[in-house]
N, C-alpha and C positions, 0 to 999 in steps of 0.2 A: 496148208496146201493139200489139195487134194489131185490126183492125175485125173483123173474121169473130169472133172471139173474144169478142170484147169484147159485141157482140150476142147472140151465143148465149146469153152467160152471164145478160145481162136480161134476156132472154128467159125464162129459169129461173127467175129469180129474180120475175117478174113472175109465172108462170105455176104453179108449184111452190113459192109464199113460204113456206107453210105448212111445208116441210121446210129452209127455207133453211140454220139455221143447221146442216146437215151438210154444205155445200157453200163455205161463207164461208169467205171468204182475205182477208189483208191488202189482196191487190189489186183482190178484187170484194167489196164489202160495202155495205154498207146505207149511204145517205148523209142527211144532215141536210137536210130540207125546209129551212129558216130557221135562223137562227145560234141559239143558246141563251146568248149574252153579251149584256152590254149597251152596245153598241157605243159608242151616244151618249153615255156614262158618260166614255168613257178615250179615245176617238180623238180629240175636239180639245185632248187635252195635246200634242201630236204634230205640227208642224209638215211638214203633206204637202206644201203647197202647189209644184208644180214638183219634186216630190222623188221617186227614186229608193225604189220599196217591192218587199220582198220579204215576201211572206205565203202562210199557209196557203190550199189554196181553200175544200175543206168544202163550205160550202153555197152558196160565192160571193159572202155577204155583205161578208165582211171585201175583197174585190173591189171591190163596188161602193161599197162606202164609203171608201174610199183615191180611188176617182175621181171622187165628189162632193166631194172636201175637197183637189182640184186635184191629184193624183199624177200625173207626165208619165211614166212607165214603170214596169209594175206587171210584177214573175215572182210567178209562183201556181205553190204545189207542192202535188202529195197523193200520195199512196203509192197511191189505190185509185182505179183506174181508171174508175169512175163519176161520178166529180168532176169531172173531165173537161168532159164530155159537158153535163154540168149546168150548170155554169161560163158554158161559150156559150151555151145553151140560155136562160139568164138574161140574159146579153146582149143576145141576138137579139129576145129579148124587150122590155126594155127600147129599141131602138132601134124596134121596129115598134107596140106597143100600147102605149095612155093610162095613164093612171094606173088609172083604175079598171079598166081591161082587166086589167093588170100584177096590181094587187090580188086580183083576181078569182081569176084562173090562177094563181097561189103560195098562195091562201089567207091572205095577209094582213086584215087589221082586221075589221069586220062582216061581210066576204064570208068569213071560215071556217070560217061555219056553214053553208055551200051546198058539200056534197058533193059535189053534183050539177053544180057548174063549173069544178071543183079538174082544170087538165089538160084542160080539155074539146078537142076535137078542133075543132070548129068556131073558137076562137082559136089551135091550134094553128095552124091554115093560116096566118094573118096572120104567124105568125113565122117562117113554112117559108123565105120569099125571104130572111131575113136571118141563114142560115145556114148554114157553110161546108161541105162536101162531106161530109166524114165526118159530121161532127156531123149533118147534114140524114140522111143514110142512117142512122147510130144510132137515133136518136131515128122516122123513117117505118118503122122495121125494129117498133120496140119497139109503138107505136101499131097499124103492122098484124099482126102477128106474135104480139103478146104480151097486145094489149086495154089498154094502159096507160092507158087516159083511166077504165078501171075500177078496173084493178088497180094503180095506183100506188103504193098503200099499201104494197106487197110492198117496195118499191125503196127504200124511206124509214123512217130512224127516226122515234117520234113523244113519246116519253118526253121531257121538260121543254124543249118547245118550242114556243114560245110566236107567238103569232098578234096578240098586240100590238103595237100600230105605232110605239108610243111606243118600243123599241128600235129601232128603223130608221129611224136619224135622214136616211138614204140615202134614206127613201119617204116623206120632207114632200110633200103635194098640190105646195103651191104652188114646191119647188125641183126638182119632176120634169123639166120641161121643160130645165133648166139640167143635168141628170145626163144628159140624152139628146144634149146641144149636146157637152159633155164628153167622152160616152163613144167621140164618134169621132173624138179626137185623141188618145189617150192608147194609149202601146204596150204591149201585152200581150204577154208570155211565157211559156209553159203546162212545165212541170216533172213527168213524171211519177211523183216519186221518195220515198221516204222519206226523214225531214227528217236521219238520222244517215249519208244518203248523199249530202246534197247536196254536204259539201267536194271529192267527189270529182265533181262535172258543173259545179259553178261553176267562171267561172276569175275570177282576182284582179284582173284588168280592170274586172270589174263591181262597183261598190264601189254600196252602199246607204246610205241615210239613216235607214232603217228599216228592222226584220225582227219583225213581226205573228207567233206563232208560237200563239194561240190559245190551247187548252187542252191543248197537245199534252204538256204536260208530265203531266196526270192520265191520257193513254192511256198514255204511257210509263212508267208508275207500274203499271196495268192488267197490263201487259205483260211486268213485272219488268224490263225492259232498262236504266232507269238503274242499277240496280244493278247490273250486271255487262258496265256499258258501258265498254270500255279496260278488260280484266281484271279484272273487280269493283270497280272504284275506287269507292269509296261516294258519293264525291261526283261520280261521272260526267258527269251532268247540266250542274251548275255549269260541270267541264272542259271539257266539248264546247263551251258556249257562249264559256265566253272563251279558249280555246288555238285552235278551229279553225272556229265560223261566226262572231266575230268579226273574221275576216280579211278578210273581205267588207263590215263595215260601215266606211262612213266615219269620219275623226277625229271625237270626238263623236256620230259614230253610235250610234242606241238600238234595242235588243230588246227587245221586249214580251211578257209572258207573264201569261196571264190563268186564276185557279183560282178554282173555286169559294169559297163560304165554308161547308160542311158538313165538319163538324169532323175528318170522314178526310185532305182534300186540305190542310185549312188546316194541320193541323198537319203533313203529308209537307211542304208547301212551307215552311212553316217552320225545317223540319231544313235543308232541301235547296236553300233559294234564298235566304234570310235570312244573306247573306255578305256579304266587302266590295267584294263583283262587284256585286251588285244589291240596289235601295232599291225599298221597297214604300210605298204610302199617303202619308203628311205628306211623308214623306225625300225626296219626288218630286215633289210635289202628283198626284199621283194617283190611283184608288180605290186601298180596301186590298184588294183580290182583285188588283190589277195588279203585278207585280213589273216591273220596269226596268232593263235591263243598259246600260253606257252605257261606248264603249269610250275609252279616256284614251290 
C-alpha cells in the first residue's frame, strides 16, 4: 500500500464514479457500506470470548462483531485497499460518537433514509481525533479533495445491503456503550492481502481459534480461481483450506464460511464444500448457508 496512491485512486473513484468500473483492480474497488450476512444468525455458535480471530475486513462488520462477543486479538485481511481505510474509520467512529451519532453516519436503521447525513462532514470532525495518521490523511484528503460527504456513493457498493439493524447484532442501543469499553482492549492486526496469499505473510506462531472468511468463497467462484487454484485441482478450495490455512488454526480450531442461498452458490457450495472437511447446518448446529471446517 502506498498513501499517495491510495488517495489518488479515491479520489477517482469519488470523483469519476460514473466511469469506475474501467479503472477497478482487485486492490482499489468498491467496498460494502454494511455487511450483507446475517451475522447475528451464526456468530454466537463460535466461541470468541478471549479468542484469537482471523477474519475478512469488507465492511468491518465482521470486526466489530468478534469484539462485541469478547475477541482479545482480531488480524483483518482484504486484498483491496479501501477496506483499509474504512476499517479504522469505523473504529474511530465508534470510540468517538453515540449510538445515534454512529447510526446516523453508516446509515443504519431509520436514519437510512436521511441522505442528507450519510458521511456528513460536520460528525466527521468528532472522529477526526480518534484517528491514526494515515487513515486521518486518507479520509481529510477524500472529504476535501473529492467532496465525499456528497459523493460517497461512488466508493460503495449498494446491491443487497441492508440498513436493518436487526443483522447487527454488534449495534444493540443498549450494548453500544459495552462495544466502545471493548474496543479499546482488544488488539488489532490489519493484513493487506488476498486470502490465497496469506500462507505466505502468516507465520505458524500465530495459531487462531477462528478464521471468519465471509463470502469469499462466492467472489472466488466470481473469479474462477477455485478452479484452477494448485493447477486446476477442482477441488482447490476444499485443499487450500485444510492442507495450508488450517495451519494457522488451533487444535479444534474452526473456519467459517458463509454463501448465500440462491440457487447458483448453493448448489457450487455444495459440490465444493459439502466434504468430509466441512459440515453445514444440523451437522453443526448452525445455519444452513454456514459451512464449518473444523481442524482434528
Amino acid at each position: 500500500m502506498n498513501l499517495e496512491n491510495d488517495i489518488a485512486m479515491g479520489i477517482r473513484f469519488l470523483t469519476d464514479g460514473i466511469h469506475q468500473e474501467l479503472f477497478e483492480t482487485p486492490q482499489y474497488n468498491r467496498i460494502f457500506p454494511r455487511t450483507n450476512e446475517a451475522l447475528y444468525l451464526y456468530y454466537p455458535y463460535f466461541l470468541l470470548y478471549d479468542a484469537s480471530v482471523l477474519t475478512v475486513s469488507g465492511s468491518g462488520d465482521h470486526v466489530l462483531q468478534a469484539i462485541k462477543m469478547g475477541a482479545r486479538e482480531i488480524t483483518a485481511f482484504d486484498k483491496n485497499y479501501f477496506a483499509y481505510y474504512y476499517l479504522y474509520l469505523k473504529l474511530g467512529a465508534v470510540n468517538s460518537l453515540s449510538y445515534d451519532e454512529f447510526c446516523a453516519f453508516f446509515g443504519f436503521g431509520p436514519q437510512a433514509r436521511r441522505k442528507d447525513i450519510f458521511f456528513s462532514k460536520k460528525t466527521y470532525e468528532k472522529v477526526r481525533p480518534y484517528l491514526k495518521d494515515d487513515i486521518l490523511t486518507f479520509w481529510d484528503s477524500l472529504y476535501q479533495r473529492g467532496d465525499f460527504a456528497c459523493n460517497y456513493n461512488n466508493l460503495f457498493y449498494s446491491d443487497g445491503v441492508t440498513s436493518n439493524l436487526g443483522k447487527y447484532s454488534y449495534l444493540e442501543e443498549r450494548s453500544y456503550p459495552l462495544l466502545k469499553e471493548k474496543i479499546k482492549n482488544v488488539k488489532i492486526k490489519y493484513l493487506s492481502e488476498d486470502l490465497l496469499d496469506l500462507p505466505k505473510v502468516l507465520t505458524k506462531e500465530q495459531q487462531y481459534d477462528t478464521i471468519f472468511l465471509s463470502n469469499i468463497f462466492d467472489w472466488l467462484v466470481q473469479e474462477d480461481t477455485i478452479f484452477n487454484y494448485r493447477e486446476g485441482n477442482p477441488k482447490g478450495f476444499e485443499t487450500f483450506i485444510h492442507e495450508e490455512l488450517s495451519l494457522f488454526l488451533k487444535e479444534d480450531g474452526k473456519c467459517a464460511i458463509y454463501t448465500p442461498l440462491c440457487s447458483f452458490f448453493k448448489t457450487l457450495a455444495e459440490d465444493y464444500l459439502d466434504s468430509p472437511y466441512f459440515s453445514c447446518g444440523e451437522r453443526n448446529r448452525v445455519p444452513k448457508r454456514v459451512y464449518v471446517y473444523t481442524k482434528k
